[in-house]
N, C-alpha and C positions, 0 to 999 in steps of 0.2 A: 504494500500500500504506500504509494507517494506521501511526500509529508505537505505540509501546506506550500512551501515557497516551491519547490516539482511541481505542484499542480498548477500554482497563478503563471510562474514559467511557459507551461503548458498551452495554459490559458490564452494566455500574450503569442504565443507564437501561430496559433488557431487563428485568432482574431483577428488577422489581417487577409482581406478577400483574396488580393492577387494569392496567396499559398492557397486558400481553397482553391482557384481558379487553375493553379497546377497539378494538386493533389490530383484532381479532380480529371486532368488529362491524364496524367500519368498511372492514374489505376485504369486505364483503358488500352494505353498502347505506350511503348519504349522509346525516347524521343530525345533528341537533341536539344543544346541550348537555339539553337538558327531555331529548329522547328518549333520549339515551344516561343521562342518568341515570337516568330512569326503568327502562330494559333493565336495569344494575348493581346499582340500587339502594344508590348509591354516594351519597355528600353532593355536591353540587353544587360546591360552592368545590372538594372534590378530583379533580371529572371537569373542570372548567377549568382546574388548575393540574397536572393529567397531559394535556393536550391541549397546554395551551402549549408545554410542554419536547418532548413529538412532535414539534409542529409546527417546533421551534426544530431540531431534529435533522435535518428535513428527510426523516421519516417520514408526514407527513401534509398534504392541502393544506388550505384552506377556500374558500370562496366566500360572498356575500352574497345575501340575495334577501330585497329589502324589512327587515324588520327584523330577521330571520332569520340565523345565520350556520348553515350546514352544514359538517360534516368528513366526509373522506372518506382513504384510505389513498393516498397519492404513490405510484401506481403508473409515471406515466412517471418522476418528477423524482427516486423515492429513489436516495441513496446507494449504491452498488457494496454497500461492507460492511455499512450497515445492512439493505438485503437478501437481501442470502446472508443474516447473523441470522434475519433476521424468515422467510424460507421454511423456516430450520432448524427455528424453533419451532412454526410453522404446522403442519407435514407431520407432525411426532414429538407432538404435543400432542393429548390428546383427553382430554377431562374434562367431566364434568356438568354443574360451573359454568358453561361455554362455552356448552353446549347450553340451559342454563336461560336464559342470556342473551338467547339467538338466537331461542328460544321468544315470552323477551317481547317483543323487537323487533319480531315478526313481527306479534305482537297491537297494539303500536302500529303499525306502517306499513297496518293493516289498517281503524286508525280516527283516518287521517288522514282517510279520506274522498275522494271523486273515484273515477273509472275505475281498470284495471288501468295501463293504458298512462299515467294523468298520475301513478300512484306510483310509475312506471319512468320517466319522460320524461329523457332525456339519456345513461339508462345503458341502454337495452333490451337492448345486444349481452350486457349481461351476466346476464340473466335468460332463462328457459324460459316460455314456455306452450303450449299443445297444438295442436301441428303444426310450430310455430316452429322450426323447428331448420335448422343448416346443410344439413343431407342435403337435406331440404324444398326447402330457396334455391337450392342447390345444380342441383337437378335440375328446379326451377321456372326458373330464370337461361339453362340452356343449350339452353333453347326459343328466344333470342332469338339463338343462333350459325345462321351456315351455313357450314357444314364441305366442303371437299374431299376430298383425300387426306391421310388424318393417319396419323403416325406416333408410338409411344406408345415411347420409349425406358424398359428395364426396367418394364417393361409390368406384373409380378407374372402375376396370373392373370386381369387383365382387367376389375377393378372401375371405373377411370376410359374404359375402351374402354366397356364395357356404359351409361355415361352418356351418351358423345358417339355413340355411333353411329347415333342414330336423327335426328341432324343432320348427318352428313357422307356422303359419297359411299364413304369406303374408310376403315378403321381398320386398320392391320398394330400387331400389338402385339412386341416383340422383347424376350428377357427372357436370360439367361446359361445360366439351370435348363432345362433341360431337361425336369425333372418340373413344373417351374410352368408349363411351354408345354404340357404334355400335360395337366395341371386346368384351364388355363385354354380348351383349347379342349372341354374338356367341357364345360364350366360356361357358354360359348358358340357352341356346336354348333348352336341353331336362330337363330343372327343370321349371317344371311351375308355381310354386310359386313365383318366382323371376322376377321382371319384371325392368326393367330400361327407367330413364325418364332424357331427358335433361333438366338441369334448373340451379338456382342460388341459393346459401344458404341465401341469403339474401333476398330475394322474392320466397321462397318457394308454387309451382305451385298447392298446394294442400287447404283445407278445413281445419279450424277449429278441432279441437280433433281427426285429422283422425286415430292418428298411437297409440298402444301400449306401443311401444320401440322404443328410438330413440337411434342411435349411431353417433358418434362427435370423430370419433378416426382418431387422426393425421388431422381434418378436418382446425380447426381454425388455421391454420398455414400458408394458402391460403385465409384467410379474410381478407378484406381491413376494415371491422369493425366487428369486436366481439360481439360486445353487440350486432348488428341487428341482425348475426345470432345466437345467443344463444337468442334471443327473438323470432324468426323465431321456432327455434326447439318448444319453450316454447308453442309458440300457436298453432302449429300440433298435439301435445300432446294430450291425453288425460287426465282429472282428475286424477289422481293417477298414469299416467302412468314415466314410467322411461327411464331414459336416461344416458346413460353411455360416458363419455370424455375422452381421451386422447391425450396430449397434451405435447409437450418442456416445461419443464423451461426456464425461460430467461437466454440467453447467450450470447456471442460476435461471434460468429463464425459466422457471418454476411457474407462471403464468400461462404461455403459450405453451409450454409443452401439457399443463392440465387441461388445458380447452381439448387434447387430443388423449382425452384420457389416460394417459401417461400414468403409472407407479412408480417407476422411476425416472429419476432424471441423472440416466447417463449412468457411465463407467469410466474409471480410470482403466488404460488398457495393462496395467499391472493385473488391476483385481479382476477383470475380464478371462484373462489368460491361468490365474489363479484356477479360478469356479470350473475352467475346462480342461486342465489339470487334474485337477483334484476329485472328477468325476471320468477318470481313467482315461483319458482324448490326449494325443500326443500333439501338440500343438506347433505347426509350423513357421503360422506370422498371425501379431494378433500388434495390430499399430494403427496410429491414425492416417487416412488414407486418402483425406479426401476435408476442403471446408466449403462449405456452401456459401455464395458469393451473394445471397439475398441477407439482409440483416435478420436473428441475429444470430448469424454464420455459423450455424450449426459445426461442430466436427466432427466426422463419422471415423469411430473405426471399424477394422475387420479383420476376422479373425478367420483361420484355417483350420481346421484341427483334424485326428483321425484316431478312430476308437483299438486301444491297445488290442491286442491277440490274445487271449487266456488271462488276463489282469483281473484283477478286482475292482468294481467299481465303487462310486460311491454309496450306493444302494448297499453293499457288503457281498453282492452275490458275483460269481466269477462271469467270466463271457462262458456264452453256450459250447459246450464242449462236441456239440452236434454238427454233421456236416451240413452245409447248407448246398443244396445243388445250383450249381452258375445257372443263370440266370438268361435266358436272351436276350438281347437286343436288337433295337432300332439302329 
């Protein structure tokens, strides 16, 4: 926690428009001092002497390239508090000047010259063009699984079943609602690999090693205990089988995450990695992976993990010592 003179600091160094007015390019694209002043249309001495004290705050990076220097917004490296700032003023802030800026940026990054992809080169994940998008990758990517028996914990209505099923042998989707299990087998009534069951992730309605794959995505966020269901998943499992997590970091936005019924708010990916540990899952990567770039930026992490061979779980009981017969595939 800053002490009061850090924050008036802080303060003072916000408060002046032209730093919004570059923040404010520079969380958009990587740019020079010519191009940013050009965008401003600010004096040059004054777009280098409000870069410097950014950069000094520990709001902005730079890099070199050739004789070139580029700025660009410290998205890994800023400060806790100049953060929370700088997304207060981002999210609440919308003015003409901005858009006039963004206008001329555009028109310079447009006559730098080269391809689409060499005036994106380094930053692509952060730009759109037509087709590009996650859904696209998404649904392009899970061509290259083959799927067994999976099972989709808090399942919803079956939008991540409806991706994987055309690569796995069996999707059971299991959701709490009752009315989400009645839309979602509408909404998947001509895939008959996909089946949906009402029940509870903490008393999971099924047998010992039933599943392949288990998914845990955005699940544990609706747990009133964690460790029962990541021990729950552990023992449906089978022997080597795998299970993929997605989950919040811990954070205070204890508001908007209750509007989405939330139990918990978030993990530390320490005590994440712990819970599927400690429920016999040999865990590969369990880190954050990803921040959500809408306020208030969520951070996701995800975990890998895969259920031991003959281990004890945390239930107390061993894996099934039974053969299970392979399975076919799609």
């Amino acid at each position: 926690m800053p002490d009061l003179t850090a924050t008036t600091d802080l303060l003072r160094l916000m408060a002046d428009p032209r730093r919004v007015r570059l923040l404010s390019l520079l969380g958009r694209e990587e740019l020079t001092v010519a191009e940013l002043t050009a965008a401003t249309q600010l004096a040059q001495s004054r777009v280098s002497t409000h870069l410097g004290k950014l950069r000094e705050a520990g709001l902005l990076r730079d890099r070199r390239a050739g004789a070139a220097t580029y700025y660009a917004l410290n998205e890994a490296g800023m400060p806790e508090d100049a953060r929370a700032l700088w997304d207060l003023l981002r999210g609440r802030t919308d003015d003409e000047m901005l858009a006039e800026d963004e206008r001329r940026m555009r028109a310079l990054l447009a006559a730098r010259g080269g391809s689409w992809a060499d005036s994106v080169a380094g930053r692509m994940e952060r730009h759109y063009s037509p087709g590009r998008t996650w859904e696209a990758a998404a649904r392009g990517l899970v061509g290259l699984a083959t799927l067994g028996d999976v099972l989709d914990v808090a399942s919803g209505d079956g939008a991540l079943a409806e991706l994987v099923a055309p690569r796995a042998h069996s999707v059971t989707c299991l959701d709490a609602s009752a009315r989400v299990v009645s839309a979602g087998r509408e909404r998947l009534a001509k895939t008959p690999s996909v089946r949906f069951v009402a029940g509870d992730m903490h008393a999971l309605p099924f047998e010992d090693a039933r599943f392949d794959q288990l998914l845990l995505i955005n699940s544990l966020s609706y747990s009133h205990s964690p460790k029962r269901a990541v021990a729950e998943a552990a023992r449906v499992l089978r022997p080597g089988g795998e299970l993929v997590a997605v989950a919040l970091k811990s954070h205070r936005h204890g508001t908007v995450a209750a509007a989405y019924d939330h139990k918990q708010f978030g993990f530390q990916p320490g005590r994440l990695r712990s819970l599927l540990d400690g429920a016999g899952l040999d865990v590969s990567r369990c880190e954050v992976t990803s921040r959500e770039k809408r306020a208030p930026h969520f951070e996701i992490i995800t975990a890998y993990a895969r259920r031991r061979v003959g281990k004890t779980n945390a239930g107390g009981r061993r894996g099934s010592s039974r053969k299970v017969a392979h399975r076919r595939t799609r």
